[in-house]
Biopython code that builds the backbone (N, CA, C, O; Angstrom):
import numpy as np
from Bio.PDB.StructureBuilder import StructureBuilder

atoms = [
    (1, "UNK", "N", (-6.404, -5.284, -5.449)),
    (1, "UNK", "CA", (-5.419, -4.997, -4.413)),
    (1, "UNK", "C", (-4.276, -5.997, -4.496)),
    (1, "UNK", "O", (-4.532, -7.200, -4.545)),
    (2, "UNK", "N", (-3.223, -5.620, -4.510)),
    (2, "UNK", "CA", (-1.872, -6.113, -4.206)),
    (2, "UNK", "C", (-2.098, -7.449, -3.336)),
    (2, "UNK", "O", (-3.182, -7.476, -2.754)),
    (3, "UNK", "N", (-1.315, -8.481, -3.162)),
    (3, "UNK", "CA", (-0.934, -9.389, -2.134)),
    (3, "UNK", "C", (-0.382, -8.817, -0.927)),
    (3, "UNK", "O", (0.151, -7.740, -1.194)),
    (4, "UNK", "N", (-0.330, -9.007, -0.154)),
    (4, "UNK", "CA", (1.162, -8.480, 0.889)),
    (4, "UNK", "C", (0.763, -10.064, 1.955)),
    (4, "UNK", "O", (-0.288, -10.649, 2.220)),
    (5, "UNK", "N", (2.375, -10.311, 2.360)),
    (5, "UNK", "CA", (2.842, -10.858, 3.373)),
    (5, "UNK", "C", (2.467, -10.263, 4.783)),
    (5, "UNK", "O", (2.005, -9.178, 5.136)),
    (6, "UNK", "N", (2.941, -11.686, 5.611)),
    (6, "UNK", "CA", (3.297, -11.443, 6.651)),
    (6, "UNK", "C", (3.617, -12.436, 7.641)),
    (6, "UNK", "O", (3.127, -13.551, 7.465)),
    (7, "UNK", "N", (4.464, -12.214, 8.814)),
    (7, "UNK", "CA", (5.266, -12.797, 9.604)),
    (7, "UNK", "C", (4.696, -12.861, 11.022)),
    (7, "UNK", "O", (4.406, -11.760, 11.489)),
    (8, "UNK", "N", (4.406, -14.260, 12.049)),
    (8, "UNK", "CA", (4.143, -13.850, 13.188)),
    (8, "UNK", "C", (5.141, -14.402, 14.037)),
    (8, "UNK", "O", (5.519, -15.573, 14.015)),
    (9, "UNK", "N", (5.650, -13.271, 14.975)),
    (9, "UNK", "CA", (6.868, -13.180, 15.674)),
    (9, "UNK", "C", (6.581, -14.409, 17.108)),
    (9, "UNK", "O", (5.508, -14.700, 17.636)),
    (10, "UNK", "N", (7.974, -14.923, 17.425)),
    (10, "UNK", "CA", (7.844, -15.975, 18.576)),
    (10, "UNK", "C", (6.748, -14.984, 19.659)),
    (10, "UNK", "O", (5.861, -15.610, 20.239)),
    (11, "UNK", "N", (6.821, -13.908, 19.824)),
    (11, "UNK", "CA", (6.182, -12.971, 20.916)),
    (11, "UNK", "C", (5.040, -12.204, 20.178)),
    (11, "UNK", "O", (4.873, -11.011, 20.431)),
    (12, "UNK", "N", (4.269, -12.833, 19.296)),
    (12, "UNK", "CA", (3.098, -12.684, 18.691)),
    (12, "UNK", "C", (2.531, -11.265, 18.053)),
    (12, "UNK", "O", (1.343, -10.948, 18.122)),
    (13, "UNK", "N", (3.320, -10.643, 17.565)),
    (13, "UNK", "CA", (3.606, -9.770, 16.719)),
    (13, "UNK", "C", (3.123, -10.162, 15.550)),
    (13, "UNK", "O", (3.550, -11.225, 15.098)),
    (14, "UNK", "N", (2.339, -9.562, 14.953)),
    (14, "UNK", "CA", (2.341, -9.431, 13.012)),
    (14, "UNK", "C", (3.162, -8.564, 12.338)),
    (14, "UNK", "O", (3.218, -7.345, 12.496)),
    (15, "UNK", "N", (3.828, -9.276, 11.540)),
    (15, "UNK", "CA", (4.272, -8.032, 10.795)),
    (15, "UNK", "C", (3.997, -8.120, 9.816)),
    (15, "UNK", "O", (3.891, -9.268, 9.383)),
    (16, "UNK", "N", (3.700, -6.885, 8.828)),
    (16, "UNK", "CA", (2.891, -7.293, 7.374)),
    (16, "UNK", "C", (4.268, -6.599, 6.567)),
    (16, "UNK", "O", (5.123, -5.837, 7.019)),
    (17, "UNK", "N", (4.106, -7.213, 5.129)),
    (17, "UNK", "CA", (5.206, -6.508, 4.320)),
    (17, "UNK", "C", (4.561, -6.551, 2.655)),
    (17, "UNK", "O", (3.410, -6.589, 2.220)),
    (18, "UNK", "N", (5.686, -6.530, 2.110)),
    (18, "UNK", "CA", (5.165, -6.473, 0.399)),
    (18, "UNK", "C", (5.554, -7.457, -0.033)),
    (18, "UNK", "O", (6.714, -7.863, 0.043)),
    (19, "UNK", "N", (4.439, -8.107, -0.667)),
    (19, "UNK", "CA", (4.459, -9.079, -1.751)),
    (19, "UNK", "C", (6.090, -9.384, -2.417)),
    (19, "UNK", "O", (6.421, -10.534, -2.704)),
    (20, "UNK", "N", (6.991, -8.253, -2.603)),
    (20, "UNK", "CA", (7.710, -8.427, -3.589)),
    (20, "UNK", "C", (9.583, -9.068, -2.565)),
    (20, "UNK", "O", (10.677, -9.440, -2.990)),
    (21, "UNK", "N", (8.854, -8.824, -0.819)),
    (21, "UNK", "CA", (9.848, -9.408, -0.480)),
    (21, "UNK", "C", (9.819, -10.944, -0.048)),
    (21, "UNK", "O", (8.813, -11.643, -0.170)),
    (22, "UNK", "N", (10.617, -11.239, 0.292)),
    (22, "UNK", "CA", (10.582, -12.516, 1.260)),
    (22, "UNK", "C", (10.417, -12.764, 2.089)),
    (22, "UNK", "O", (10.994, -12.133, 2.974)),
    (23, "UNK", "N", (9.393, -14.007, 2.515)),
    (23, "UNK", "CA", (9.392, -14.036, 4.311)),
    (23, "UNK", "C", (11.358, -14.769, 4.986)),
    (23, "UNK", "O", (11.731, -14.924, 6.149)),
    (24, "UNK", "N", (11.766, -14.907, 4.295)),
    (24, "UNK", "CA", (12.969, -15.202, 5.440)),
    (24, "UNK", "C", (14.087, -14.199, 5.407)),
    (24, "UNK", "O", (15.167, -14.302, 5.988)),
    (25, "UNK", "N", (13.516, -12.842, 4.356)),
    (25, "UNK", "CA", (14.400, -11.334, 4.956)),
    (25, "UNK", "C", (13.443, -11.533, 6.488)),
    (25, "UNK", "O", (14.025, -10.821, 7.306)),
    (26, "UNK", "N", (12.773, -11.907, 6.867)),
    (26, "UNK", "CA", (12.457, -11.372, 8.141)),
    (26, "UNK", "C", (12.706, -13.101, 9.336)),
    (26, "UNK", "O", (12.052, -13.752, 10.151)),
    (27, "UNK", "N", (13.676, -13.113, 8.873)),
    (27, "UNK", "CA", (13.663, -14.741, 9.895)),
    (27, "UNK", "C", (14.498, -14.054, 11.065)),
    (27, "UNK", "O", (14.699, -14.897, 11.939)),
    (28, "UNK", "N", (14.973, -13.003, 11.341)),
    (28, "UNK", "CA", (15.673, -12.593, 12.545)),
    (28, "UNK", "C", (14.895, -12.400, 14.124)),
    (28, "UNK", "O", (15.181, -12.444, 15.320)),
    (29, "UNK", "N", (13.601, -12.135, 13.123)),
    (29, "UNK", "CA", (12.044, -11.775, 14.184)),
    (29, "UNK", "C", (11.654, -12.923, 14.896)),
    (29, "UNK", "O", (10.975, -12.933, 15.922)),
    (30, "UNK", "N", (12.241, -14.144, 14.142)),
    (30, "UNK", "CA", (12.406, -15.428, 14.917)),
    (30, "UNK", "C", (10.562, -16.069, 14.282)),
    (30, "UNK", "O", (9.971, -16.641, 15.198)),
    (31, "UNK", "N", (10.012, -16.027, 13.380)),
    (31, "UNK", "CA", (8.398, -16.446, 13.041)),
    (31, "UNK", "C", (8.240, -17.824, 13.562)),
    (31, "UNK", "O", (9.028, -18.768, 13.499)),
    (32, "UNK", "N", (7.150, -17.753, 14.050)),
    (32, "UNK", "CA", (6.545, -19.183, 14.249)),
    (32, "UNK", "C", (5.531, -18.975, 13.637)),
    (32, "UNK", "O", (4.558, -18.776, 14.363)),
    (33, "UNK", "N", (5.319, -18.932, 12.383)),
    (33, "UNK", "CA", (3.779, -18.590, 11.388)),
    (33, "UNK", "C", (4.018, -17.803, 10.099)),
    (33, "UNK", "O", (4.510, -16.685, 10.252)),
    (34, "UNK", "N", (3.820, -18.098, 9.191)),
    (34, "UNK", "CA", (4.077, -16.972, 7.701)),
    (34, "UNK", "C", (3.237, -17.551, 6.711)),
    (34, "UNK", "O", (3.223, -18.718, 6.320)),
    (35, "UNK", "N", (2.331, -16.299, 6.251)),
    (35, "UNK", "CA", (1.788, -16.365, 4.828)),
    (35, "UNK", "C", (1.546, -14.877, 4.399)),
    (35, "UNK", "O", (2.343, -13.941, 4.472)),
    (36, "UNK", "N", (0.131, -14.883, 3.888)),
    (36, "UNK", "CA", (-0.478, -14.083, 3.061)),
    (36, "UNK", "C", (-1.517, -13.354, 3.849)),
    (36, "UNK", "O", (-2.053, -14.128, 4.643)),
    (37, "UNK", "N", (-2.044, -12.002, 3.919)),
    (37, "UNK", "CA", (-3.137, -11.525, 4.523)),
    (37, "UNK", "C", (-3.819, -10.682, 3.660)),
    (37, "UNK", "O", (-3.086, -9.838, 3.144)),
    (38, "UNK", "N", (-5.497, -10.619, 3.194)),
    (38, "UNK", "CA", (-5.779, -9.734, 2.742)),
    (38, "UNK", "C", (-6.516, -9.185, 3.609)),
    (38, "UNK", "O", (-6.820, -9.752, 4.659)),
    (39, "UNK", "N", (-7.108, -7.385, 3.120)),
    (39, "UNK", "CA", (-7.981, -6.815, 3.595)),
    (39, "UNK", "C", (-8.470, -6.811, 3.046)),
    (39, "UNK", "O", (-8.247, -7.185, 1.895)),
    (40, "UNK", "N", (-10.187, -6.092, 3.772)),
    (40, "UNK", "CA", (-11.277, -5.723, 3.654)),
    (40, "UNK", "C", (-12.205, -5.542, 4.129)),
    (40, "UNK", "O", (-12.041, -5.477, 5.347)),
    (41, "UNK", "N", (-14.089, -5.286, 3.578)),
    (41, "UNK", "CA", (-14.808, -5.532, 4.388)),
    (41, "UNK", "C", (-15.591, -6.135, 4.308)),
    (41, "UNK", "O", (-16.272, -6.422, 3.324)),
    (42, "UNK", "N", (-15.684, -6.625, 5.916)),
    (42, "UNK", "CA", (-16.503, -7.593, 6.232)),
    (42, "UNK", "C", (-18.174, -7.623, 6.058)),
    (42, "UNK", "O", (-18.703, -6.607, 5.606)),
    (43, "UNK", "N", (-18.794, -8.478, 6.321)),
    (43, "UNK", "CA", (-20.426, -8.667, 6.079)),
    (43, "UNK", "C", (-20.818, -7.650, 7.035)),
    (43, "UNK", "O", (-21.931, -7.189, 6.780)),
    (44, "UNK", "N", (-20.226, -7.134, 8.100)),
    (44, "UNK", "CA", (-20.528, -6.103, 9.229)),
    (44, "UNK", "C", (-20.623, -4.508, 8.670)),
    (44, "UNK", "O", (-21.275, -3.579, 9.146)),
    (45, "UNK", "N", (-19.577, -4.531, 7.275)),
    (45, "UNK", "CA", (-19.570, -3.413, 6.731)),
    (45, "UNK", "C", (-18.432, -2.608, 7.497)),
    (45, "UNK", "O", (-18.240, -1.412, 7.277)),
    (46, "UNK", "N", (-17.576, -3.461, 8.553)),
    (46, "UNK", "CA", (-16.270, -3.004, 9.143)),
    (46, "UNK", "C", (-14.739, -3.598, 8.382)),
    (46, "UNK", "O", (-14.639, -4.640, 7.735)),
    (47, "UNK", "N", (-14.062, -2.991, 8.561)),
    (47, "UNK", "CA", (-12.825, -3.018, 7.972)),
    (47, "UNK", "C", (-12.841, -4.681, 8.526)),
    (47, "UNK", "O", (-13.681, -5.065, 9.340)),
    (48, "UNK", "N", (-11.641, -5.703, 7.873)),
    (48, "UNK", "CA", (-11.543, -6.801, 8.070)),
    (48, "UNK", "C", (-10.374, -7.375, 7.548)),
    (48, "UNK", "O", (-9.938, -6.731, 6.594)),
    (49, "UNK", "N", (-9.533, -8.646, 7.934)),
    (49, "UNK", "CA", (-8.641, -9.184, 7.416)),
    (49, "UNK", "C", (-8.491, -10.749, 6.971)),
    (49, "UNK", "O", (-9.330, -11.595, 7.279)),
    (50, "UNK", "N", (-7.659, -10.948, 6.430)),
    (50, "UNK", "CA", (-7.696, -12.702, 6.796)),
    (50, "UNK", "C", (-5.940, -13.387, 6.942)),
    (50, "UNK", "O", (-4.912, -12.935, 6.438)),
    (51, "UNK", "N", (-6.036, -14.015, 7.393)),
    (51, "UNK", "CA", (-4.106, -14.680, 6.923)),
    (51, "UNK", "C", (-4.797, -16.273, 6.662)),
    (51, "UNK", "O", (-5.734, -17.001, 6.988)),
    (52, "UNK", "N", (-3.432, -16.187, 5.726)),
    (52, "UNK", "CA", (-4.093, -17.392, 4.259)),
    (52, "UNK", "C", (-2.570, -17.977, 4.346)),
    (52, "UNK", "O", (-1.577, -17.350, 4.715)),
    (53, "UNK", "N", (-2.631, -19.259, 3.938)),
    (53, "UNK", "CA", (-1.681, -19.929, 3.229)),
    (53, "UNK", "C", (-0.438, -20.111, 3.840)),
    (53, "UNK", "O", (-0.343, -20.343, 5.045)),
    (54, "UNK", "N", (0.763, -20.000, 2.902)),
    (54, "UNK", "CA", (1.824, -20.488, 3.677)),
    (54, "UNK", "C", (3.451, -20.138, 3.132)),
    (54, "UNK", "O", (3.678, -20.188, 1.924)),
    (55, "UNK", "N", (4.383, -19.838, 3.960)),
    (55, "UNK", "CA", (5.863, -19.146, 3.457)),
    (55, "UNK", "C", (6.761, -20.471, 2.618)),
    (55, "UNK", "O", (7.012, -21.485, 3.271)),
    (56, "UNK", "N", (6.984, -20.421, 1.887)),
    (56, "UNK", "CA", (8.063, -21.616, 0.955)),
    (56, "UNK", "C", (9.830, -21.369, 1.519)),
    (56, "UNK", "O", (10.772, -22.140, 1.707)),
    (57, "UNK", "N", (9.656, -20.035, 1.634)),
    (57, "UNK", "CA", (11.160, -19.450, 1.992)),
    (57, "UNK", "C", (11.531, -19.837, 3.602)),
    (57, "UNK", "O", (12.675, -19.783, 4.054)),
    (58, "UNK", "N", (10.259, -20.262, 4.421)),
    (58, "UNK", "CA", (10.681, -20.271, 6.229)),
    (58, "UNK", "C", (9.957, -22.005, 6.432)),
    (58, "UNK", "O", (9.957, -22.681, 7.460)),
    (59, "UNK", "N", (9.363, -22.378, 5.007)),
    (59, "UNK", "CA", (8.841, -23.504, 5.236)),
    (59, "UNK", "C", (8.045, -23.299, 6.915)),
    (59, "UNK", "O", (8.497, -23.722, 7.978)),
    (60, "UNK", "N", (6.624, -22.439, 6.676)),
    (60, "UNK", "CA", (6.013, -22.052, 7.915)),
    (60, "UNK", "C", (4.827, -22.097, 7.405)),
    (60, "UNK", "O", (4.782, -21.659, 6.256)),
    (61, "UNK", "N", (3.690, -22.524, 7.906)),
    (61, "UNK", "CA", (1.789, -22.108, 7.701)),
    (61, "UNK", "C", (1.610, -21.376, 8.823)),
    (61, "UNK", "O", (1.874, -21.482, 10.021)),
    (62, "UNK", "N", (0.854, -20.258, 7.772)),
    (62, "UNK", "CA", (-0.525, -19.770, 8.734)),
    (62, "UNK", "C", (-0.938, -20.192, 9.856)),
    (62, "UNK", "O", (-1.351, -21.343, 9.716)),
    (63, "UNK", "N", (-1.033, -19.820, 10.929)),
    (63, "UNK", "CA", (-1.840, -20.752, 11.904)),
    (63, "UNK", "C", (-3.566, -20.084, 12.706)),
    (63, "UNK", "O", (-4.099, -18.991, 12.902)),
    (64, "UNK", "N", (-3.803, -21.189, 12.885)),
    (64, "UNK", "CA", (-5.408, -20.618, 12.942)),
    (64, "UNK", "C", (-5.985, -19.301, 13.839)),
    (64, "UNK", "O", (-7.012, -18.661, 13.614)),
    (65, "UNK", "N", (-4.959, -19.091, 14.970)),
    (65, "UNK", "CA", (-5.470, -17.436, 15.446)),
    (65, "UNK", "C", (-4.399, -16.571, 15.014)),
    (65, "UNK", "O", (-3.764, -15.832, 15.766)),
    (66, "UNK", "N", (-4.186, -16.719, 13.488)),
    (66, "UNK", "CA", (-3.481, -15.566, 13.043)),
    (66, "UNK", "C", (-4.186, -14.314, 13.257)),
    (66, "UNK", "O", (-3.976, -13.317, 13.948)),
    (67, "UNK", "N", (-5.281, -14.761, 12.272)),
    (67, "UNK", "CA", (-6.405, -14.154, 11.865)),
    (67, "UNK", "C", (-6.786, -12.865, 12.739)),
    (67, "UNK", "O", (-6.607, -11.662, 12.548)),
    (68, "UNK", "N", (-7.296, -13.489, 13.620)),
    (68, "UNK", "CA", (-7.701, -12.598, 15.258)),
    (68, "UNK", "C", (-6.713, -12.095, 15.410)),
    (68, "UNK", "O", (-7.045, -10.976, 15.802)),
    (69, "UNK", "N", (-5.258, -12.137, 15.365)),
    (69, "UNK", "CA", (-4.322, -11.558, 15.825)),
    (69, "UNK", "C", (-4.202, -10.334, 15.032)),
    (69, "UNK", "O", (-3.848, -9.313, 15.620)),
    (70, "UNK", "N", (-4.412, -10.303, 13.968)),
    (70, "UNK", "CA", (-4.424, -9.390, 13.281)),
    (70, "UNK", "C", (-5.232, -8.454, 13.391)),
    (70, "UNK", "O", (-5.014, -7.292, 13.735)),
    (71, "UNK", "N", (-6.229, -8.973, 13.083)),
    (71, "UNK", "CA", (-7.230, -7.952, 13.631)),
    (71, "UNK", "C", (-6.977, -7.116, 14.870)),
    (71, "UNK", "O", (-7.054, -5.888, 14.887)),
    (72, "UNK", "N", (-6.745, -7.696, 15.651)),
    (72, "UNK", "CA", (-6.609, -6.918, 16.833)),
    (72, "UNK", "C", (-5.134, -6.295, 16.503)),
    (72, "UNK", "O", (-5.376, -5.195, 16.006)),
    (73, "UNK", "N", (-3.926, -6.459, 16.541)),
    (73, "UNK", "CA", (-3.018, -5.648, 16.456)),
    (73, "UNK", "C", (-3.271, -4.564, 15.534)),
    (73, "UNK", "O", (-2.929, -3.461, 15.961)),
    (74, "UNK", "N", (-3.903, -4.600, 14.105)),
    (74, "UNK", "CA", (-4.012, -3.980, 13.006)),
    (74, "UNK", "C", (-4.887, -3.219, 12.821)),
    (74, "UNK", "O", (-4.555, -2.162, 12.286)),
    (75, "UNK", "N", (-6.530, -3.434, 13.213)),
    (75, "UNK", "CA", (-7.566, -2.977, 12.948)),
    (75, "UNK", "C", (-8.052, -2.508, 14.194)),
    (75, "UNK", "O", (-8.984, -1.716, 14.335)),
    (76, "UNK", "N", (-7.210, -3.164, 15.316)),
    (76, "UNK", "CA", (-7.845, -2.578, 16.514)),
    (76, "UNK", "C", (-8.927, -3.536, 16.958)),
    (76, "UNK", "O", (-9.490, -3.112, 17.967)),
    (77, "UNK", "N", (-9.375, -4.641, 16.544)),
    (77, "UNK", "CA", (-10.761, -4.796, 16.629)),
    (77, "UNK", "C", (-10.001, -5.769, 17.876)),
    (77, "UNK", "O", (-8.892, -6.294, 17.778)),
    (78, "UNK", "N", (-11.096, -5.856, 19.268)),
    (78, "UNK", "CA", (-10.735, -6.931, 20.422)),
    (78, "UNK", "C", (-11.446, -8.459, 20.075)),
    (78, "UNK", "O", (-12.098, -9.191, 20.819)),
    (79, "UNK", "N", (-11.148, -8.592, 18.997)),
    (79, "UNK", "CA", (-10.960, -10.334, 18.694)),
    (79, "UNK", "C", (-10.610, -11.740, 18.711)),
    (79, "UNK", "O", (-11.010, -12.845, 18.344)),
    (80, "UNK", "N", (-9.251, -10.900, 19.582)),
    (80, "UNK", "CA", (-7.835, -12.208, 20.238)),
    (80, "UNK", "C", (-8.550, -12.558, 21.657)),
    (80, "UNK", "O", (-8.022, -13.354, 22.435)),
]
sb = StructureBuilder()
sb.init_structure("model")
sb.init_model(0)
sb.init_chain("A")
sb.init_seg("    ")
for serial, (resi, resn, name, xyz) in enumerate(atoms, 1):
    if name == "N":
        sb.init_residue(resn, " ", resi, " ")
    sb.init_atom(name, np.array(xyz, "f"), 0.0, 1.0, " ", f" {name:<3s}", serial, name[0])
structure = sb.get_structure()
C-alpha cells in the first residue's frame, strides 16, 4: 500500500492526502500536527490506523492522540 499523508487542523480535523503532495499545500487549514498514516487490520480483525512521524515542509510531529482521532473521524470507531 501506498504512503498517504496527513494534516490535523487547529479545530481537530484529519485530513488525509497523497503521498505525492505536500503537507504545506495544506497550511491554510492552519495544522497543529502533520505526518504519515497507515491502514489496516488490527489484532481485533477490525479495520485500523496509525499516524507516524513527521512533516519537513510545516516543520510539525505527529502528536500522540492523532491516532484516536483518526480512528474516530475515519473509521468511525469511538476511540477519542
Amino acid at each position: 500500500m501506498a504512503r498517504v499523508k496527513y494534516i490535523r487542523t487547529k479545530d481537530n480535523k484529519i485530513i488525509v492526502f497523497s503521498e505525492l503532495q505536500q503537507h504545506s499545500e495544506f497550511w491554510m487549514f492552519n495544522p497543529i500536527s502533520a505526518g504519515f498514516i497507515s491502514f489496516g487490520i488490527g489484532s481485533d480483525r477490525n479495520p485500523d490506523c496509525s499516524c507516524f512521524g513527521q512533516s519537513g515542509s510545516l516543520n510539525l510531529k505527529s502528536m500522540e492522540d492523532d491516532s484516536a482521532l483518526a480512528k474516530k473521524q475515519i473509521l468511525g470507531c469511538g476511540y477519542y
